[in-house]
N, C-alpha and C positions, 0 to 999 in steps of 0.2 A: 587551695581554692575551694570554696564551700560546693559541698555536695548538690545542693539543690541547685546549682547555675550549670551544670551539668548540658542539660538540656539546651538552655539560652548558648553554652559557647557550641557545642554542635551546627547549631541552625545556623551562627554568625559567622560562624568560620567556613561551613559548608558555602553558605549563601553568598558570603562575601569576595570567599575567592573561586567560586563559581565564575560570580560577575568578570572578574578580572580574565579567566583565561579563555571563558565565553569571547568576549571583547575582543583579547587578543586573537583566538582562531578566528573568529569572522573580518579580522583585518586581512589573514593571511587567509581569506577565502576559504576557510575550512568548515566544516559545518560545527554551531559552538558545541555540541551534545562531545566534541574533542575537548576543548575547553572544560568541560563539565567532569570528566573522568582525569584529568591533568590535576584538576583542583583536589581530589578526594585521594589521588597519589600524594599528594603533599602534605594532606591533614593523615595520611595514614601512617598503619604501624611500620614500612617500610623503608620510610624516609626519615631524616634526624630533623626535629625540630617539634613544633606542637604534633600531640595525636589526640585527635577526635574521640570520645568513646563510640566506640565500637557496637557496644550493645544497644547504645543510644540511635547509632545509624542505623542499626538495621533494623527498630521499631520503626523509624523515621521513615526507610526505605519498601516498607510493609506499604505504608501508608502512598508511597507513589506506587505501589504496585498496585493499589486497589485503582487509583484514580489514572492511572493508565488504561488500565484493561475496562475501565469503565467508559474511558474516551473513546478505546478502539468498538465497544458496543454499540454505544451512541452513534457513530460513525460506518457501522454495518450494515450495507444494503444489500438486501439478499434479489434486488431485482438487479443492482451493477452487476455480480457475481454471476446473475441466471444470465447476460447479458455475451459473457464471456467462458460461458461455462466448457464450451466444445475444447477451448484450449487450456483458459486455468487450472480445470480441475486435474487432466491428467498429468498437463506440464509440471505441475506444482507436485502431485503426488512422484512423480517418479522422481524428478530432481531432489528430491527431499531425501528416498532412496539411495540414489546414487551418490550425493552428497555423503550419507549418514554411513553410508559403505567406505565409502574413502577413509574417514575419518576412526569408523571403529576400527580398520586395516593397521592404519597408519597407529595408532596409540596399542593395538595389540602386538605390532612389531616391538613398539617400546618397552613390554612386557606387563603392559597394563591388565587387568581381568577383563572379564567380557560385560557385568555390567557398566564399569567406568567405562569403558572404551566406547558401551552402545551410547551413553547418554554423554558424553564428549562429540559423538559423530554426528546424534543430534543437534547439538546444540551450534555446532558449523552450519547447520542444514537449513537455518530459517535466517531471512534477511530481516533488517530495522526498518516497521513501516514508516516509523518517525523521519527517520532518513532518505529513505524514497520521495514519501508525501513533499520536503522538501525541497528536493533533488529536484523532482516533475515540476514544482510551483515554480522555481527559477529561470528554468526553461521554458518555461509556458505552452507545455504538454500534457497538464496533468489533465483535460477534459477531452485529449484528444481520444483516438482509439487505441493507439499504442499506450496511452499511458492506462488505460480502462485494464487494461491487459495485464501489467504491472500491479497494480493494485489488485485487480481481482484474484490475482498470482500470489501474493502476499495475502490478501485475504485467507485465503486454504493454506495456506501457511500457518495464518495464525489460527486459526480453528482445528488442524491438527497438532500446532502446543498444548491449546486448549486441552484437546486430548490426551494430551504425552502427560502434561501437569495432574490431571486427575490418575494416570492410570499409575504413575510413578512410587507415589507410597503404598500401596500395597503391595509391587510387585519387587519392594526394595529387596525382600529379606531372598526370595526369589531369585537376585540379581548379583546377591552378595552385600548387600547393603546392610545396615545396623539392624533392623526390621526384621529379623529372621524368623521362618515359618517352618510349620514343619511336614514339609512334604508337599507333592504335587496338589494334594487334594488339598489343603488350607492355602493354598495359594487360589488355586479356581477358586474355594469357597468366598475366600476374602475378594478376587478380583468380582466375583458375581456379588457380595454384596454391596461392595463400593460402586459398580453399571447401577444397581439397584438404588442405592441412595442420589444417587447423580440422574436416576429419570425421575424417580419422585422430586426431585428439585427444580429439575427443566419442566415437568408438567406440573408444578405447581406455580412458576413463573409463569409460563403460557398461558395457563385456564385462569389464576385468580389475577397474577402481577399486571400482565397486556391492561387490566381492568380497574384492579384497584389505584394503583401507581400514576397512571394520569389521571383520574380523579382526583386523587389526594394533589397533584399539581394543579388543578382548576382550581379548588377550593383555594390553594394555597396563594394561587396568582390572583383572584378573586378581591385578597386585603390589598392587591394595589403598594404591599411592600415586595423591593426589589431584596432587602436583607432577607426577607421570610424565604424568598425565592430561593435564591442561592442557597439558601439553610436546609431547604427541603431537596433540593437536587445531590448536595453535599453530605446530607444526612440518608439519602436512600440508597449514595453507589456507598458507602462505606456502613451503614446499617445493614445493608442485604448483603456483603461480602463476608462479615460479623458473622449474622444470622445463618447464613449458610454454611457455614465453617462450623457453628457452632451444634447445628441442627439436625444436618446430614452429612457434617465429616470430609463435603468438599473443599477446596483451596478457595481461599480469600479473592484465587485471579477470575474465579470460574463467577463466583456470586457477583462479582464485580462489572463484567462483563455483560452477563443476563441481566444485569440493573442498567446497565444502558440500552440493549434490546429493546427492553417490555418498555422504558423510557421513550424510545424512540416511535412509539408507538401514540405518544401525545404529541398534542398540535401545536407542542411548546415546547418539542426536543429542540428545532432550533435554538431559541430561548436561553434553555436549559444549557449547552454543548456552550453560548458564547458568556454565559452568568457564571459558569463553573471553571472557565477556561483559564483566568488566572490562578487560582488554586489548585488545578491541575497543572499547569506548568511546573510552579514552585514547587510541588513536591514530587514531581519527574527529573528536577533537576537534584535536590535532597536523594534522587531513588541512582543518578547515575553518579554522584559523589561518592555515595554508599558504597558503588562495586567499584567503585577507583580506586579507595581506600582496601579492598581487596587481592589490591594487581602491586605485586612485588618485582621495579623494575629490575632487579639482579637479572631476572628468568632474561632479556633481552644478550645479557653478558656469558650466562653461566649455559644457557641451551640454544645459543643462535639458530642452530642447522633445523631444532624442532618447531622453534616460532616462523622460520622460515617455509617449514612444510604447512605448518598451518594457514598461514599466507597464502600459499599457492594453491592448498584446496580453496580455500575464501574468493581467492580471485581467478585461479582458472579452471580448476577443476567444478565446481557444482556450475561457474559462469559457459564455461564450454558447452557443457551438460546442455541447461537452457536452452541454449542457442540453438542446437542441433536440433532439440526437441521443436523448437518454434520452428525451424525452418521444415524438417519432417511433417509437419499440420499444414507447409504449404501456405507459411505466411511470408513476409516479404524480411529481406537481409534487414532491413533499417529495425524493422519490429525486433526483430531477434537479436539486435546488437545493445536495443533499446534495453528490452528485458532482460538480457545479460549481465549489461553493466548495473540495472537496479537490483539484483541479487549477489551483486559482488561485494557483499559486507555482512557483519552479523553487528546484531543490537540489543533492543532490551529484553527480548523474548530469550535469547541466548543467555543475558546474565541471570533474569529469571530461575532459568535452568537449572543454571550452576551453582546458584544458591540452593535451590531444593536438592539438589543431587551430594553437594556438601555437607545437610542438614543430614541425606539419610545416608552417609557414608559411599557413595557412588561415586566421588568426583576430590581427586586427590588437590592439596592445595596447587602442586606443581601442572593442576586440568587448568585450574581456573586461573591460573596467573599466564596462562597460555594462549586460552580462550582471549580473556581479557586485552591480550598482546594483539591477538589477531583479529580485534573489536577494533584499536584504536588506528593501526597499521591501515585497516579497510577501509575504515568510514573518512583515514584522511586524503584517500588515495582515489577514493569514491567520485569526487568532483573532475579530477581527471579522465577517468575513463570515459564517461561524457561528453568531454570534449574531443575522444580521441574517436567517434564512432564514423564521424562525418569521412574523416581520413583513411581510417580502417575498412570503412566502405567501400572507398574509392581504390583502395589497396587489394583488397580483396577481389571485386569485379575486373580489376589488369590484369592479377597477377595468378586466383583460380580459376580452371576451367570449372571444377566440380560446384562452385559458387556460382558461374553464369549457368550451369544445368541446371541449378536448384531454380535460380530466378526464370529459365524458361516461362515464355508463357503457353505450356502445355495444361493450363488447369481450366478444366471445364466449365468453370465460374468467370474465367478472365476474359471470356468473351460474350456478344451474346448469340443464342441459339441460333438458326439457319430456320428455326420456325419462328423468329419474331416477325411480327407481321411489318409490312415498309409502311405504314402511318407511324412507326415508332423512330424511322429511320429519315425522315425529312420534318424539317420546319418543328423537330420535336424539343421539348427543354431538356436541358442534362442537369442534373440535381446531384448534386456532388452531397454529400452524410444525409443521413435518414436518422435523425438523433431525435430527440422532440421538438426542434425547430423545423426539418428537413421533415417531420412526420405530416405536420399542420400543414407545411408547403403543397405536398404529396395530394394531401387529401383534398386539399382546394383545387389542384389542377385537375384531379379524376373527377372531382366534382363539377368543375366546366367544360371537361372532354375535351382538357389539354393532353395529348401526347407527350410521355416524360421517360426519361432512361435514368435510372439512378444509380452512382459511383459510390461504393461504398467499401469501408477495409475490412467489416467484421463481417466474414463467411458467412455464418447462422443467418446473418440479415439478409443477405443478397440469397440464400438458401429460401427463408421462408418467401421472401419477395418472389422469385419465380412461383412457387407452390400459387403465388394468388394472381399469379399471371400478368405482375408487374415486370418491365423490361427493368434487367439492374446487371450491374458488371461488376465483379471482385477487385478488388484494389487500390493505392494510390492515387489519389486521382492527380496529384503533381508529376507522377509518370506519365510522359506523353503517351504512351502505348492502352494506357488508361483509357483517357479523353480521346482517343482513335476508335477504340472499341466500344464507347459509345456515340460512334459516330458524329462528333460535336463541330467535324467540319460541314454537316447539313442540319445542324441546329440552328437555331434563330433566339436562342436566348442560353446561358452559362448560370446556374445559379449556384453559389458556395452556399452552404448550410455548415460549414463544420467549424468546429472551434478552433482547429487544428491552424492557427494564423501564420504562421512558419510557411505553408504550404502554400497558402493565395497567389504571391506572387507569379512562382511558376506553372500553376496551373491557369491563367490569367493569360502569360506568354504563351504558352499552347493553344491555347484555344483561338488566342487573336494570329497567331503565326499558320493556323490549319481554316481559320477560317473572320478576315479581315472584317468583316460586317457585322461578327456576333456582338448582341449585348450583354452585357455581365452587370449579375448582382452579387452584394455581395454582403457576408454578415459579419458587423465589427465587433468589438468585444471594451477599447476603451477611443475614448476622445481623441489621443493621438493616433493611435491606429487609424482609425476614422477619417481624420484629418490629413496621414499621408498620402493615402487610398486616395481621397478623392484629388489633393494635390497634383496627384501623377495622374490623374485621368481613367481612370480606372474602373470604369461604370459607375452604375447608382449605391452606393454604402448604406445601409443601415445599421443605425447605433440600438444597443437595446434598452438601454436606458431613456433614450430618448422616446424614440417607437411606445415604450410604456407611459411616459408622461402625457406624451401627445394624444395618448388612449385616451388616459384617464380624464386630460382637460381638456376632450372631444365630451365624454361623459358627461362630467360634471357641468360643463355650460347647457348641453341638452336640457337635465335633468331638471336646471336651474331657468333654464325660459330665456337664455342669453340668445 
């Protein structure tokens, strides 16, 4: 077969039977990103039949690494993050520990070294946002508060890869890696001048990038071509990861990343994130073929007992972990089963990893054929535990005591004070989420000196709320003990603000069960929903869609003399 087709049969053969075992996992309900590493097992060296070159994927595989990390940039809100910060950040920092401890334990028994072994423990240590973000969409929690939680969890996840990716090749030789240095001091040396190139490159993204980079997308949106568009979005996460790599010696995932940032920072990132999204798929799906082609399935034959431990750190060891941490912060069991089972898998950041870690001699093939094992084991096992938290909930509050002491409501936020004054305790509204619908609500009632009590999950909220001398209770507000605490049997009005739609229902039956005359509003999210709601009788619904139309073509007749 001629040399130059090279390229053409990689893409075809990746691509093609991508498709096929994509297709088939999502028949069997599995998320396709299974399908996608099924397919690169097959074109691999591993397996008898056609093989991919190799060197070809993993250029290939470069190229989804930039435009991944360029999506998760694009996609980085540093106000969700400040939003959830009291819990993501340390939850996420110690779990990553504890995870990363298990792991280098477990491969140092195997008689690993201690660099492989630390960047193995890592590389278990961080979940797949791809698979989460998912996961939440399906369910239709990804906007709730639980899922805010989740994400902004995985956020610091990925910002400390972020980390581990930059600090990794210099501290290879250090580690035992191919990189070898010579002594303490050329390792500091080398580690302080690589922080040193890596802030010249973060403050030159922030002072000139924030600046120059959506201007150049103004200008560029400007010709009114949607091809130019996409060419300049295309050309800046993979030009700046280039440049950056090339300039100050960081990794490809680091430049890639900052290019969706300072990106995100034009008034055309939406734009940008849905013009670039096809060609980001495709070669995320090109990026997880690549590590399929990787994973030699003998290791499932030849080492059961250690893909089996890998397994059980993946799912219940770092998952436990979580859990206990979320409930320790004094959040509710549901939260903490939530965020457990969205950590219970590893993804692209992991194989990431273990590519760089195989590059600088850190990560033996039998890491990464293990890893890889316990990538595919997770993410198909993933959709399960999901479904099993409703049960496990209910399991757990029969069958521990130490689970119904955690749920006590001894927490000084889950009621409200003995100094709220009783205008906030008759004929008041109860305002269930304070999100930026629930904020606009808020402000209009204090602005007509309505009395309001607001239900909220996210502690910091109901925390600054008192500071401004707003009545608010911490938690659930589908838990009746909730909606007790804010007094909503001497309300005169129930307003849901949350996106959190799962939850309407029974907060709905509480309210009308404690108190038969309230009215209830309520916020919908699609048409059907809309349309059950008010079917069943259920107060007044608001769709938002509509609510925006009927704005606008309030407006526009105004404006127009109608």
């Amino acid at each position: 077969m001629p040399h130059n087709l090279t390229l053409i049969n990689t893409i075809a053969a990746g691509l093609g039977l991508a498709l096929i075992f994509g297709f088939l996992a999502s028949k069997a309900r599995l998320p396709a990103l299974v399908g996608y590493l099924l397919a690169g097992v097959i074109i691999g060296p591993f397996t008898p039949g056609f093989v991919a070159d190799a060197d070809m994927a993993a250029q290939l595989a470069e190229i989804g690494v930039m435009l991944l990390m360029f999506g998760v940039g694009l996609h980085f809100s540093l106000d969700d993050l400040l939003s959830v910060r009291k819990i993501a950040l340390p939850g996420a920092v110690v779990q990553m520990v504890v995870a990363t401890l298990m792991g280098l334990g477990l491969a140092t028994w195997w008689g690993w070294g201690f660099g492989p072994a630390l960047v193995f423990g890592i590389s278990l240590s961080v979940a797949s946002t791809v698979v989460l973000l998912r996961a939440l969409e399906s369910l239709g929690i990804l906007e709730s508060f639980t899922g805010r939680i989740a994400v902004g969890w995985l956020v610091v996840e990925d910002l400390a890869m972020v980390l581990v990716l930059v600090l990794l090749p210099p501290l290879a030789g250090f580690l035992g890696g191919t990189q070898a240095g010579d002594g303490d001091a050329s390792v500091w040396q080398t580690l302080a001048l690589t922080l040193l190139r890596v802030g010249a490159f973060v403050a030159l993204m922030l002072v000139v990038g924030r600046k120059l980079f959506p201007w150049i997308l103004w200008q560029v949106s400007s010709t009114g071509s949607r091809e130019l568009f996409t060419l300049c979005v295309v050309a800046a996460a993979v030009g700046i990861a280039f440049a950056s790599a090339a300039l100050f010696g960081v990794s490809f995932a680091l430049g890639a990343f900052f290019a969706g940032m300072v990106l995100r920072e034009s008034e055309f990132s939406h734009r940008a994130a849905q013009e670039s999204l096809p060609l980001r798929d495709a070669f995320a799906v090109l990026f997880f073929v690549s590590v399929g082609m990787l994973f030699n399935p003998y290791v499932l034959i030849e080492r059961p007992l250690q893909v089996l431990a890998v397994v059980a750190i993946i799912l219940v060891g770092k998952s436990l972990a979580a859990a206990l941490l979320v409930l320790a912060l004094r959040y509710p069991l549901n939260t903490a089963l939530t965020v457990s089972a969205s950590l219970a898998q590893i993804g692209e950041f992991s194989f990431i990893l273990v590519g760089l870690g195989a590059s600088l001699g850190l990560m033996p093939t039998e890491g990464q054929s293990l890893v890889l094992a316990g990538a595919l084991i997770s993410i198909a096992l993933n959709p399960l535990l999901f479904k099993a938290i409703a049960p496990l909930q209910n399991f757990l509050r029969a069958r521990s005591a130490l689970v119904r002491r955690l749920e006590e409501r001894d927490d000084p936020l889950a009621e409200l004070p003995q100094s709220t004054e009783e205008r906030f305790l008759s004929r008041q509204v109860v305002l269930v989420g304070y999100g930026s619908v629930g904020r606009r609500i808020a402000k209009a009632l204090q602005a007509g000196g309505q009395a309001f009590v607001v239900a909220e999950q996210n502690r910091e909220l109901v925390e600054s709320l008192r500071e401004q001398g707003i009545a608010a209770v911490y938690g659930d507000a589908a838990d009746p003990a909730v909606l007790i605490q804010a007094h909503v049997a001497r309300a005169r009005m129930l307003v849901i603000a949350t996106p959190d739609v799962m939850a309407v229902l029974p907060m709905i039956e509480t309210a009308r069960a404690l108190n038969p005359t309230i009215e209830v509003v309520v916020r919908s999210h699609n048409e059907d929903e809309a349309r059950l709601l008010q079917s069943s009788g259920e107060g007044t619904v608001f769709l938002g869609d509509e609510e925006l139309a009927d704005s606008m073509a309030r407006h526009v007749l105004a404006r127009a003399g109608t």
